[in-house]
CHARMM internal coordinates of N, CA and C (Angstrom, degrees):
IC EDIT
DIST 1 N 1 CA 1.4532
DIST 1 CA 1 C 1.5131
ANGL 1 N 1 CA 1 C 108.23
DIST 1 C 2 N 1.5347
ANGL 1 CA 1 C 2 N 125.63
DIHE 1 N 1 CA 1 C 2 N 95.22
DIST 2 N 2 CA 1.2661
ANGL 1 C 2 N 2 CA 110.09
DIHE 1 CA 1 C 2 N 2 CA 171.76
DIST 2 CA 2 C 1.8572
ANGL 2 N 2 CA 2 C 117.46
DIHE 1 C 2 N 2 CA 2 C -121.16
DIST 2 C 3 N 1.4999
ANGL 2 CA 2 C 3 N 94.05
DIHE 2 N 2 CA 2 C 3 N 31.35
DIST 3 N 3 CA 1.2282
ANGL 2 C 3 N 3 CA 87.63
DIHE 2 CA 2 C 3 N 3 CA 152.70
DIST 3 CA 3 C 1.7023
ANGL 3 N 3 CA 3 C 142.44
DIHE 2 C 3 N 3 CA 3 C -105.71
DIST 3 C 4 N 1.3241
ANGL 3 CA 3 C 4 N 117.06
DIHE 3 N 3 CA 3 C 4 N 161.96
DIST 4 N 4 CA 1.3405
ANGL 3 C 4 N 4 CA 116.17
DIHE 3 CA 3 C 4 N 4 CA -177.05
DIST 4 CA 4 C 1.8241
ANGL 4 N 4 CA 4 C 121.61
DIHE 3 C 4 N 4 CA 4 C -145.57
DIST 4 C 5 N 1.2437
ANGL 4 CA 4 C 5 N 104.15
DIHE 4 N 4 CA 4 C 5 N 173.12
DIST 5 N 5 CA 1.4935
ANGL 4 C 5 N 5 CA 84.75
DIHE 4 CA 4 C 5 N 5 CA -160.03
DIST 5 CA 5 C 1.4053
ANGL 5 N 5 CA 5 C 114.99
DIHE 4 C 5 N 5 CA 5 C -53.72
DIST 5 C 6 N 1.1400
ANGL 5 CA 5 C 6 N 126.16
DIHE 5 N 5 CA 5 C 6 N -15.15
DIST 6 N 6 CA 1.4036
ANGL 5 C 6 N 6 CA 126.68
DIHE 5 CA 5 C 6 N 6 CA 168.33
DIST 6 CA 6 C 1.3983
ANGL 6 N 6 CA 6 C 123.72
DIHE 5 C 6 N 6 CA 6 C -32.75
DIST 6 C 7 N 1.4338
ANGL 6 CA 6 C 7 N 86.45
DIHE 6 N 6 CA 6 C 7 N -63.99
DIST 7 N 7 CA 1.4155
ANGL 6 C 7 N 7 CA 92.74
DIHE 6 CA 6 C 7 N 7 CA 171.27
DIST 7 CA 7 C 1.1755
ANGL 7 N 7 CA 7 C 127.48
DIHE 6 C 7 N 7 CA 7 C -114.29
DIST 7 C 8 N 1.4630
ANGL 7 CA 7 C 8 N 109.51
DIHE 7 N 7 CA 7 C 8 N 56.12
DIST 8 N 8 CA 1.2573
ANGL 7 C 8 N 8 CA 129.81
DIHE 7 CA 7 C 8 N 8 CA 133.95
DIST 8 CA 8 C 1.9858
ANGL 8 N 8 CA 8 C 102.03
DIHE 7 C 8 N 8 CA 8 C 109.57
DIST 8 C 9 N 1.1203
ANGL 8 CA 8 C 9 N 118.40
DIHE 8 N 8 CA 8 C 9 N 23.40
DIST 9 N 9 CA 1.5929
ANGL 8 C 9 N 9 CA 111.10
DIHE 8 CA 8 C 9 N 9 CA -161.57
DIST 9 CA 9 C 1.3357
ANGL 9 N 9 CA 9 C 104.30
DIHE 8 C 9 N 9 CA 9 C -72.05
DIST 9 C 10 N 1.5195
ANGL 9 CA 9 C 10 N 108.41
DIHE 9 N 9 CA 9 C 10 N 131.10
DIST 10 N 10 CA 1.4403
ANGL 9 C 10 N 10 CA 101.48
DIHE 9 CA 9 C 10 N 10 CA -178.79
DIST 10 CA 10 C 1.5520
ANGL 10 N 10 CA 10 C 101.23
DIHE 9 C 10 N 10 CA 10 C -146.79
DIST 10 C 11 N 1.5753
ANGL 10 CA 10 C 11 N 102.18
DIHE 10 N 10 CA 10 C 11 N -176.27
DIST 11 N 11 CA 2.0011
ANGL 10 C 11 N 11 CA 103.91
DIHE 10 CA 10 C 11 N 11 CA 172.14
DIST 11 CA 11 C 1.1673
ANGL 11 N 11 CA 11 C 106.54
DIHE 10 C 11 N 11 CA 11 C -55.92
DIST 11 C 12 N 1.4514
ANGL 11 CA 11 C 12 N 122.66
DIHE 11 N 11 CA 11 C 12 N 130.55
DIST 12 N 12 CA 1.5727
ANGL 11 C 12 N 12 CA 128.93
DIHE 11 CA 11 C 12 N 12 CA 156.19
DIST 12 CA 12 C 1.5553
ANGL 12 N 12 CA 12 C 122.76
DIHE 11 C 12 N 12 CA 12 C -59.47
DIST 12 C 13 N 1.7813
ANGL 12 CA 12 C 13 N 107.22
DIHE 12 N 12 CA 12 C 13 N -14.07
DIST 13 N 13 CA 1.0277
ANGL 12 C 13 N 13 CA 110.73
DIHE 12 CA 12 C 13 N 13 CA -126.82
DIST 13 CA 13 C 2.0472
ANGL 13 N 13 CA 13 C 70.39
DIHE 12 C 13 N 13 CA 13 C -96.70
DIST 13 C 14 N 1.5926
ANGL 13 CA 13 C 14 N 82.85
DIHE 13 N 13 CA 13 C 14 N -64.66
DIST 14 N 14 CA 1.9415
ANGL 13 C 14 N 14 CA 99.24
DIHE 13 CA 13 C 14 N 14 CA 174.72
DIST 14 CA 14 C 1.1379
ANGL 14 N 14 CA 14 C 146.81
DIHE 13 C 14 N 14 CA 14 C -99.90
DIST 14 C 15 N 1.7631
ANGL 14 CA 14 C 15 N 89.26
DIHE 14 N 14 CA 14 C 15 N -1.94
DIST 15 N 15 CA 1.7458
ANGL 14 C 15 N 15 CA 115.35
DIHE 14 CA 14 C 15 N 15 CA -165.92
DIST 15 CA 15 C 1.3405
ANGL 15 N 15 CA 15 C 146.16
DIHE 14 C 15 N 15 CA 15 C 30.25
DIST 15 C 16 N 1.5077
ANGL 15 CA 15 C 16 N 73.25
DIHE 15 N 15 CA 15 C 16 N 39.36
DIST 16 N 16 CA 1.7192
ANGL 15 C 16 N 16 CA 92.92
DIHE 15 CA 15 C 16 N 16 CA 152.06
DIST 16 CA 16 C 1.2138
ANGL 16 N 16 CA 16 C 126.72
DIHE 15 C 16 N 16 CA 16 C -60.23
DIST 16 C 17 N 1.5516
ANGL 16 CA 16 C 17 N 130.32
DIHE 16 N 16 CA 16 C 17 N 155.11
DIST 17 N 17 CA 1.4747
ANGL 16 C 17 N 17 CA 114.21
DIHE 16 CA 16 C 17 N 17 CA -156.74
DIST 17 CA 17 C 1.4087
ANGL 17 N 17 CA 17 C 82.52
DIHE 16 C 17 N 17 CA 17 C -98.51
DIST 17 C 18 N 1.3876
ANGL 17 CA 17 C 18 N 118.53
DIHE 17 N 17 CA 17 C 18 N 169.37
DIST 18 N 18 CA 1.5917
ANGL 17 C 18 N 18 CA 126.45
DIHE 17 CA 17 C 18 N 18 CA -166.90
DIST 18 CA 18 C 1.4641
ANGL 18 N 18 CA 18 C 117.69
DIHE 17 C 18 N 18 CA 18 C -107.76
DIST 18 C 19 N 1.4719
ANGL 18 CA 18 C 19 N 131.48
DIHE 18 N 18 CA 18 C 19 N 134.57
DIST 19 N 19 CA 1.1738
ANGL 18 C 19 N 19 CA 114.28
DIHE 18 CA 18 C 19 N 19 CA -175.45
DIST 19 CA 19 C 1.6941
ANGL 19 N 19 CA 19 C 133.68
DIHE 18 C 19 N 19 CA 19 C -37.41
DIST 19 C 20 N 0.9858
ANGL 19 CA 19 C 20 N 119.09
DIHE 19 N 19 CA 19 C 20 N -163.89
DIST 20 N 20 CA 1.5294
ANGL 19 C 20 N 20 CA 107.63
DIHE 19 CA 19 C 20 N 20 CA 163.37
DIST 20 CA 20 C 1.4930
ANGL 20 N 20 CA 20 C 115.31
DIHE 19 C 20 N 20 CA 20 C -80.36
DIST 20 C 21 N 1.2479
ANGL 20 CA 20 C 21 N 115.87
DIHE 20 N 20 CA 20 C 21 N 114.64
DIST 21 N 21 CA 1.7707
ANGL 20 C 21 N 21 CA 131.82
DIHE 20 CA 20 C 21 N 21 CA -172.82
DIST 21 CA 21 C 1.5820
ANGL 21 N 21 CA 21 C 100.32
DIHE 20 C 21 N 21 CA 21 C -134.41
DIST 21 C 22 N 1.4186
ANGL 21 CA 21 C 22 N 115.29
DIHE 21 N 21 CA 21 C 22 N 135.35
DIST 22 N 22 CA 1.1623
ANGL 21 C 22 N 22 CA 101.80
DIHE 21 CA 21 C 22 N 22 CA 162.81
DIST 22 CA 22 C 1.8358
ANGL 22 N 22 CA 22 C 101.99
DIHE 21 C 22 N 22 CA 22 C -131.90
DIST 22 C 23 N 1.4925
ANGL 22 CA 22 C 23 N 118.92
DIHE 22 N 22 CA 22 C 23 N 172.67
DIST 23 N 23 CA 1.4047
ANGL 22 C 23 N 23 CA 110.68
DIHE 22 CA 22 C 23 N 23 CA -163.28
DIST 23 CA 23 C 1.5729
ANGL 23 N 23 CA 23 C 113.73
DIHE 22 C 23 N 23 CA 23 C -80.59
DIST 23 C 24 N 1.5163
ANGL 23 CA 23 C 24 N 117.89
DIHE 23 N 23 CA 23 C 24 N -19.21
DIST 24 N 24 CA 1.5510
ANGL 23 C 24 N 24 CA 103.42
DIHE 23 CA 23 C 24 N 24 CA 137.00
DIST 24 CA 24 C 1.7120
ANGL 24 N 24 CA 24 C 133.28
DIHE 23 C 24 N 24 CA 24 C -37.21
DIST 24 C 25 N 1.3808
ANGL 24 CA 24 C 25 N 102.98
DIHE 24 N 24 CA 24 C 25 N -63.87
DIST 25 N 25 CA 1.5065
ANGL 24 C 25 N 25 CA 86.58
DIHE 24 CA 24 C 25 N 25 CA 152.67
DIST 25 CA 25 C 1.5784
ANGL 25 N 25 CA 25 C 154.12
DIHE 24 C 25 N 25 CA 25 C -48.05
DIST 25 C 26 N 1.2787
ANGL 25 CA 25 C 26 N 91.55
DIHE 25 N 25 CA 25 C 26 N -28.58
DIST 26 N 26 CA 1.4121
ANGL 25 C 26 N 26 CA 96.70
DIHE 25 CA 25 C 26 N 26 CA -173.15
DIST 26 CA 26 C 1.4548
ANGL 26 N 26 CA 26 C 105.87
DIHE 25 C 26 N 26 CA 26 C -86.97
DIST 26 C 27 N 1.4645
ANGL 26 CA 26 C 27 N 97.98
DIHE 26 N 26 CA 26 C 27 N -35.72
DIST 27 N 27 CA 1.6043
ANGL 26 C 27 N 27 CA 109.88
DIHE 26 CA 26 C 27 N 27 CA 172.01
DIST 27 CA 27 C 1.4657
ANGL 27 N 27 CA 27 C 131.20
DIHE 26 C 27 N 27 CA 27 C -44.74
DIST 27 C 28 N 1.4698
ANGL 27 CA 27 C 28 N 107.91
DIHE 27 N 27 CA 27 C 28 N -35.69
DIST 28 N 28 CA 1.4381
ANGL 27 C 28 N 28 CA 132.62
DIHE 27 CA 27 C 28 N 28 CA 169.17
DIST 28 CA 28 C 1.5002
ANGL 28 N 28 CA 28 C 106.41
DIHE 27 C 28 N 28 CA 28 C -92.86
DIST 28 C 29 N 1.3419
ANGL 28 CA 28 C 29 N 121.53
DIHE 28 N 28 CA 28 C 29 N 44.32
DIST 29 N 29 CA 1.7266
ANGL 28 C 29 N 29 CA 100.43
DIHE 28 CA 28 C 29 N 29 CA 158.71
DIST 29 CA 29 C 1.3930
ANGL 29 N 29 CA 29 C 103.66
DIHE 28 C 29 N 29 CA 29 C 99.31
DIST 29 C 30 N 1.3163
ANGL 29 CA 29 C 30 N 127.76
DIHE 29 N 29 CA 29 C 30 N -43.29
DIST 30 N 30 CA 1.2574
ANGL 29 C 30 N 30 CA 140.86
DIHE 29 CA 29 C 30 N 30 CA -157.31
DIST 30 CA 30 C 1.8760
ANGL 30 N 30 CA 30 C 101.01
DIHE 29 C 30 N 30 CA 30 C -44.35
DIST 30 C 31 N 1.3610
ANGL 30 CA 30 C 31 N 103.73
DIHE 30 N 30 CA 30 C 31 N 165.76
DIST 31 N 31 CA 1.7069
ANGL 30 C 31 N 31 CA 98.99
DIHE 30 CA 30 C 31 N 31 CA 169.47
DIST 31 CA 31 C 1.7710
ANGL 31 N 31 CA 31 C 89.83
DIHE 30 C 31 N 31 CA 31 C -176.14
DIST 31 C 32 N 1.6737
ANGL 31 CA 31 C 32 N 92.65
DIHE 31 N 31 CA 31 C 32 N 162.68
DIST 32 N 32 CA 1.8854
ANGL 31 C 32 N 32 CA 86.25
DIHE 31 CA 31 C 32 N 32 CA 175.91
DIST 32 CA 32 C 1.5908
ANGL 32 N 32 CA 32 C 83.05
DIHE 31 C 32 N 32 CA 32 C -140.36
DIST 32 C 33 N 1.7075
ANGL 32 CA 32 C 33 N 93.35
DIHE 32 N 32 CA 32 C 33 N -177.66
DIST 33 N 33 CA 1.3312
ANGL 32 C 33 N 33 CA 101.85
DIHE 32 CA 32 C 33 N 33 CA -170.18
DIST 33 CA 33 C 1.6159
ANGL 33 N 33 CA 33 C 95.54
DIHE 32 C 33 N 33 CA 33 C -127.80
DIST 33 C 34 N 0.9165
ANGL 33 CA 33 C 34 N 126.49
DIHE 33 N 33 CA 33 C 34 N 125.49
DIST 34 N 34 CA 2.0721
ANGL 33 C 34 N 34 CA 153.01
DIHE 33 CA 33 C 34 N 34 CA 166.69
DIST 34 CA 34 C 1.4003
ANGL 34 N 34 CA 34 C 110.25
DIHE 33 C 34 N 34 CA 34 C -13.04
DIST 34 C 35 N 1.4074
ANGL 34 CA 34 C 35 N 152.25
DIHE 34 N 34 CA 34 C 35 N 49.83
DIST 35 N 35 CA 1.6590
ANGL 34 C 35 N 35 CA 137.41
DIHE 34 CA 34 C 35 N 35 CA -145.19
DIST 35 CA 35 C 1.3485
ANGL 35 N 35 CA 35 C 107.59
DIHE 34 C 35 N 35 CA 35 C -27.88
DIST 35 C 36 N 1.7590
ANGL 35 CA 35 C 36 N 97.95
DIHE 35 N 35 CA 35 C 36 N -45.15
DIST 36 N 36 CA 1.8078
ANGL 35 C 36 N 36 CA 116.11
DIHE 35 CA 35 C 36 N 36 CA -158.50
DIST 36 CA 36 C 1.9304
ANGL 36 N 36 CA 36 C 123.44
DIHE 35 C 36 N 36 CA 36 C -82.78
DIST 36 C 37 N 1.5377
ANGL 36 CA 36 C 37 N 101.55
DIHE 36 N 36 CA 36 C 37 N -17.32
DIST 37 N 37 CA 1.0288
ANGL 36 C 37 N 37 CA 103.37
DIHE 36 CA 36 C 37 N 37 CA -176.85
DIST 37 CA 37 C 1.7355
ANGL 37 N 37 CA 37 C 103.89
DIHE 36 C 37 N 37 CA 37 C -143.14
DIST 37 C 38 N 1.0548
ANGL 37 CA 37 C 38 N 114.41
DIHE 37 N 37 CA 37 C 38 N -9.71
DIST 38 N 38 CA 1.5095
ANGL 37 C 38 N 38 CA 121.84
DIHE 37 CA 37 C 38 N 38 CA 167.67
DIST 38 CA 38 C 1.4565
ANGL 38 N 38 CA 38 C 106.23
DIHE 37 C 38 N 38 CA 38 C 79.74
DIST 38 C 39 N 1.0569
ANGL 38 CA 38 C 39 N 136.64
DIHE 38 N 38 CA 38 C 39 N 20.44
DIST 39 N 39 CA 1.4012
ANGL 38 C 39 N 39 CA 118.69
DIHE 38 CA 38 C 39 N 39 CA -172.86
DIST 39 CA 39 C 1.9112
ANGL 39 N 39 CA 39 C 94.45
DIHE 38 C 39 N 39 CA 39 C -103.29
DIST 39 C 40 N 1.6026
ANGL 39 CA 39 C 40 N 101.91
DIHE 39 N 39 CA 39 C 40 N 155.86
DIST 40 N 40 CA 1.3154
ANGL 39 C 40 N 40 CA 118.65
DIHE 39 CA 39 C 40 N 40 CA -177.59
DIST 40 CA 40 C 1.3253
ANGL 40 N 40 CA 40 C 113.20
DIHE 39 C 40 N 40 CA 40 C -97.12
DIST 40 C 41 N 1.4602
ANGL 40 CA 40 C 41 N 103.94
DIHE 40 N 40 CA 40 C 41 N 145.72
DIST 41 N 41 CA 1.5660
ANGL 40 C 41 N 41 CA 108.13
DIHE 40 CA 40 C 41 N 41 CA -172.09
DIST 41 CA 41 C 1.5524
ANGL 41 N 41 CA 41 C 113.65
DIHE 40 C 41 N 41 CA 41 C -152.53
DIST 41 C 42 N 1.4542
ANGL 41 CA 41 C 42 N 96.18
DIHE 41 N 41 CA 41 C 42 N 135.31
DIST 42 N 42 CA 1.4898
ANGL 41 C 42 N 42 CA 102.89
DIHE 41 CA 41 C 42 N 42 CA -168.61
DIST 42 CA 42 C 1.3973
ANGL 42 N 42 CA 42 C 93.13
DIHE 41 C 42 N 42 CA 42 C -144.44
DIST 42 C 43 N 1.4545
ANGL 42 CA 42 C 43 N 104.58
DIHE 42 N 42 CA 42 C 43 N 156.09
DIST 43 N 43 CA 1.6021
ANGL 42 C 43 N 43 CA 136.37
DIHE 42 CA 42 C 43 N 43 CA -168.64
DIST 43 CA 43 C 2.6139
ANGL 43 N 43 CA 43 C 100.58
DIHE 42 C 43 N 43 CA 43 C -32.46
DIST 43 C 44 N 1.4235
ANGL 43 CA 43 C 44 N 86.61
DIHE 43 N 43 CA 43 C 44 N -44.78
DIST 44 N 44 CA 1.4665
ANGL 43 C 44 N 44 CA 78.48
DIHE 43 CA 43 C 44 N 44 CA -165.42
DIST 44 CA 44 C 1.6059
ANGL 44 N 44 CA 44 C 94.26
DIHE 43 C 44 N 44 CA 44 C -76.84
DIST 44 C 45 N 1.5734
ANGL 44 CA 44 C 45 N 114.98
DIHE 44 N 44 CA 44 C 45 N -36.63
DIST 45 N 45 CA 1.6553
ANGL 44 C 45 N 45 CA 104.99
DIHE 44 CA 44 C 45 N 45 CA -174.11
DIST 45 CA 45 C 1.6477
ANGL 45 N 45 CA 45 C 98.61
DIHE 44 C 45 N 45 CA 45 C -54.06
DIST 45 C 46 N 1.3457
ANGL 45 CA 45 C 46 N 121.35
DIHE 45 N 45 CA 45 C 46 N -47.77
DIST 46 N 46 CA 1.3229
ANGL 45 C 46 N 46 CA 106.90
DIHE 45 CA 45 C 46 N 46 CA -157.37
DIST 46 CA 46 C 1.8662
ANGL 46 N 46 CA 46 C 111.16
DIHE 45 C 46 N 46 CA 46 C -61.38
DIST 46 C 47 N 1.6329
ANGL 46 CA 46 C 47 N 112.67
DIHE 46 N 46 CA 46 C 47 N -45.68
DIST 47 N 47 CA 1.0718
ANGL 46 C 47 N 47 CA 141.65
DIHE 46 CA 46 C 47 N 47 CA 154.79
DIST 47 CA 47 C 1.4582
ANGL 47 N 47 CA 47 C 96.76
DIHE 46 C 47 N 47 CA 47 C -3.63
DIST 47 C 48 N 1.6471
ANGL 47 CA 47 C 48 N 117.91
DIHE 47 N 47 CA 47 C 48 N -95.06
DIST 48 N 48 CA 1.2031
ANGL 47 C 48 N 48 CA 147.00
DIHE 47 CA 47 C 48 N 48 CA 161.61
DIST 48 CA 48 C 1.5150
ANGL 48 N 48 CA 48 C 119.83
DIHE 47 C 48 N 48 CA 48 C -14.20
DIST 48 C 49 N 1.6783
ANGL 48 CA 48 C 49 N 113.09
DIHE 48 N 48 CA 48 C 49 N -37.87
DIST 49 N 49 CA 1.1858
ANGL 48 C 49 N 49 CA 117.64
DIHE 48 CA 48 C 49 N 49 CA 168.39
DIST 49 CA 49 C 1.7583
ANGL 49 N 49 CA 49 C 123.62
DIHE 48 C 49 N 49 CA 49 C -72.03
DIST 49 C 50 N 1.2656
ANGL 49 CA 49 C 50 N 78.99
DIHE 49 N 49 CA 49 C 50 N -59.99
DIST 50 N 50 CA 1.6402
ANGL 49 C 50 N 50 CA 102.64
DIHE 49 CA 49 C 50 N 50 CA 173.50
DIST 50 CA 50 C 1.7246
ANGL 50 N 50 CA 50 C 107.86
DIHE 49 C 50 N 50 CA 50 C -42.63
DIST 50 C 51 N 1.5530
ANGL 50 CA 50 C 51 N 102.17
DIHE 50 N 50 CA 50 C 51 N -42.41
DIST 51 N 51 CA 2.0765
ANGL 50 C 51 N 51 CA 91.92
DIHE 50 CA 50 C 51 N 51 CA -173.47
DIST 51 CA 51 C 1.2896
ANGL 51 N 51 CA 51 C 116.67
DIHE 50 C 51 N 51 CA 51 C -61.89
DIST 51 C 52 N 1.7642
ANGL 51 CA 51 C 52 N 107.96
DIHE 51 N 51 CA 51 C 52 N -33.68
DIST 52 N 52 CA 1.0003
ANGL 51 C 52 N 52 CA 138.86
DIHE 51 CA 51 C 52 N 52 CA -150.88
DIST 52 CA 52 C 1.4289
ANGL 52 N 52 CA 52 C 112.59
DIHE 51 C 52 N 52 CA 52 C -65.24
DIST 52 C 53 N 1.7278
ANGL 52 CA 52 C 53 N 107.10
DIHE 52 N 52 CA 52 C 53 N -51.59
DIST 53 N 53 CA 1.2397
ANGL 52 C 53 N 53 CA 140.96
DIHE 52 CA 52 C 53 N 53 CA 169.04
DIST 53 CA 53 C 1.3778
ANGL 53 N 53 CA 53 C 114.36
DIHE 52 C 53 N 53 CA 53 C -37.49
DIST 53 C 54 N 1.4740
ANGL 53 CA 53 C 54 N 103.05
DIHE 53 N 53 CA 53 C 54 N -71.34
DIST 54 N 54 CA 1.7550
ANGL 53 C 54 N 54 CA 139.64
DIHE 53 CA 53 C 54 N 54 CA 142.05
DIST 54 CA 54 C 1.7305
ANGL 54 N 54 CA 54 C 102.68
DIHE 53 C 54 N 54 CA 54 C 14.53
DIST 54 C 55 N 1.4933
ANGL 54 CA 54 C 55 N 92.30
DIHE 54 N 54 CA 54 C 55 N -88.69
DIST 55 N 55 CA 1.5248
ANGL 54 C 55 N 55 CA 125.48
DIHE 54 CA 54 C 55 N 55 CA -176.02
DIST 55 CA 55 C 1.1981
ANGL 55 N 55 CA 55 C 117.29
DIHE 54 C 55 N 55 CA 55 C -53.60
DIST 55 C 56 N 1.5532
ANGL 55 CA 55 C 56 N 110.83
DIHE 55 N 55 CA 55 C 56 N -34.20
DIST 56 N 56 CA 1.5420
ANGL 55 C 56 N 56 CA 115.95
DIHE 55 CA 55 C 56 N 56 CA -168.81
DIST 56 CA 56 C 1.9206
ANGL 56 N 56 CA 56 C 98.50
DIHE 55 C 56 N 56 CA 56 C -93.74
DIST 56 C 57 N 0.8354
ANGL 56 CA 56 C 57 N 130.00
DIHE 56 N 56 CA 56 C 57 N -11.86
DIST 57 N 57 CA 1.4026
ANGL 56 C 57 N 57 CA 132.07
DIHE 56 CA 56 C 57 N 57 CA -164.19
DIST 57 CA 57 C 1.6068
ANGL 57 N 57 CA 57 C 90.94
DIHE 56 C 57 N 57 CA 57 C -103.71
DIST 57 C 58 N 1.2579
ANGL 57 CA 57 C 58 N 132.79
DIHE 57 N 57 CA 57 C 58 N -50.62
DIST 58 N 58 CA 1.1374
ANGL 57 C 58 N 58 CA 140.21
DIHE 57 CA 57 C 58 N 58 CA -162.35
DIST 58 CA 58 C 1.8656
ANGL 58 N 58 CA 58 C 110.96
DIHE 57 C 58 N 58 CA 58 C -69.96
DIST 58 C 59 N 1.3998
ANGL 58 CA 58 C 59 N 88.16
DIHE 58 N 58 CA 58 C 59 N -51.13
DIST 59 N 59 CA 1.7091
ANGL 58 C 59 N 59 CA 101.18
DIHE 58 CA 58 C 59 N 59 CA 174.54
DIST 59 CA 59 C 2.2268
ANGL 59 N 59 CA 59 C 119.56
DIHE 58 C 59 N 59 CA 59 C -69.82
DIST 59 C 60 N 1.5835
ANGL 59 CA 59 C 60 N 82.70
DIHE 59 N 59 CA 59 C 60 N -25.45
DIST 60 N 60 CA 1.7995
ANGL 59 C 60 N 60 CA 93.30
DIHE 59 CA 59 C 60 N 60 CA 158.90
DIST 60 CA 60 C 1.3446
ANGL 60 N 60 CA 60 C 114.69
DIHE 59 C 60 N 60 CA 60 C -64.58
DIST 60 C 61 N 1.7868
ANGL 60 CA 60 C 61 N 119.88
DIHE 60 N 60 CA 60 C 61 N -56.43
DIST 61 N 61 CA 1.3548
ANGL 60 C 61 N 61 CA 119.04
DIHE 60 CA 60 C 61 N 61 CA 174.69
DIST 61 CA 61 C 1.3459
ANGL 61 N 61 CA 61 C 114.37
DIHE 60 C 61 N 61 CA 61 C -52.61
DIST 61 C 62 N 1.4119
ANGL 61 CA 61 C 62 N 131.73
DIHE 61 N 61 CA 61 C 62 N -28.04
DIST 62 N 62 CA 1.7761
ANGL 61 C 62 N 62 CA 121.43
DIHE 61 CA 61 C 62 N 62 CA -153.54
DIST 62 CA 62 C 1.6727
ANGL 62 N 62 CA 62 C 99.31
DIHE 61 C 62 N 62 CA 62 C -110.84
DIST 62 C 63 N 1.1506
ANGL 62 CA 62 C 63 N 117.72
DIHE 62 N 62 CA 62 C 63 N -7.66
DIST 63 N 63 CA 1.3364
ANGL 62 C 63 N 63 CA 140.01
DIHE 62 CA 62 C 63 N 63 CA 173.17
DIST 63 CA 63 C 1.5486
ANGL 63 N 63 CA 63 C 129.16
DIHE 62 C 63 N 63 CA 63 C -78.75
DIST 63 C 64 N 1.6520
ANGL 63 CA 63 C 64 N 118.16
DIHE 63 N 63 CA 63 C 64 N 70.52
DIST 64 N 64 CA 1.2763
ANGL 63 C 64 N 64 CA 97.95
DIHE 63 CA 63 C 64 N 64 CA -168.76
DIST 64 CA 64 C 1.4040
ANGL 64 N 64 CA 64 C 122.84
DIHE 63 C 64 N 64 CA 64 C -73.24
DIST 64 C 65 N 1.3313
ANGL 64 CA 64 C 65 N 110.18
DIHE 64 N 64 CA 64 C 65 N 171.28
DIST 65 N 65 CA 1.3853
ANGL 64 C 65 N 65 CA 121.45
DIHE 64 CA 64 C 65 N 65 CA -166.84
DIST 65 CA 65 C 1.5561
ANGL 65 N 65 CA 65 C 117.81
DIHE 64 C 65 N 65 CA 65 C -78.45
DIST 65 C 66 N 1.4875
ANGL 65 CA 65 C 66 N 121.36
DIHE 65 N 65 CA 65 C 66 N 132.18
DIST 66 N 66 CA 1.8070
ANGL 65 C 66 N 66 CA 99.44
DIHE 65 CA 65 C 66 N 66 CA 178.00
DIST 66 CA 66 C 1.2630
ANGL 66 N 66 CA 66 C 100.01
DIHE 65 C 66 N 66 CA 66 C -102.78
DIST 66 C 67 N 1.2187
ANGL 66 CA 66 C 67 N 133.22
DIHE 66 N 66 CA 66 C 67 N 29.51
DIST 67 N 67 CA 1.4868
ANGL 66 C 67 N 67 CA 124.56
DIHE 66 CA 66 C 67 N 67 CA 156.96
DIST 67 CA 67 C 1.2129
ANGL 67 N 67 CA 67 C 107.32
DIHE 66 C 67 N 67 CA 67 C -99.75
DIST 67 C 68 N 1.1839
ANGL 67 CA 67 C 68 N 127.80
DIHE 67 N 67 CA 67 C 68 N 1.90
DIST 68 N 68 CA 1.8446
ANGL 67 C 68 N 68 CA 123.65
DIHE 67 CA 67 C 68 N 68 CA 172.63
DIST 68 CA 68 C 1.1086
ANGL 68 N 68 CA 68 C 101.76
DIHE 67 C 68 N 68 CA 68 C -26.73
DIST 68 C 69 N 1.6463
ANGL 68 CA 68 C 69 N 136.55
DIHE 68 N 68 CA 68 C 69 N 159.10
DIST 69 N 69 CA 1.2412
ANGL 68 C 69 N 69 CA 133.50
DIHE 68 CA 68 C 69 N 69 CA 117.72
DIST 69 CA 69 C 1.1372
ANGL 69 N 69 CA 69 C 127.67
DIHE 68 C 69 N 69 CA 69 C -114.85
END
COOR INIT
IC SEED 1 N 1 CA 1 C
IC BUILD
């Protein structure tokens, strides 16, 4: 996890920008909670998002399309 609010860390969920967190914090346990949508987030949830993302972008590229024409 090496992002921080600097660069830009926010809800995945609503992207809201995130309080002040930095990855020392998060690194130690740390977690915040969403103002706008309330959901909680900590270093492995975000982690978890990010692979996720990963996977889903990757499996779009290797996936051809059957609406080609």
């Amino acid at each position: 996890m090496t992002a921080t609010l600097a660069t830009g860390l926010a809800c995945p969920l609503c992207h809201t920008v995130a309080p002040t967190l930095t990855d020392a914090t998060l690194a130690a346990g740390g977690d915040w909670r969403c103002s706008v949508c309330h959901q909680l987030w900590s270093a492995q949830r975000l982690e978890t998002v990010a692979a996720y993302e990963a996977y889903c972008a990757a499996r779009a590229a290797a996936v051809p399309r059957s609406d080609a024409v």
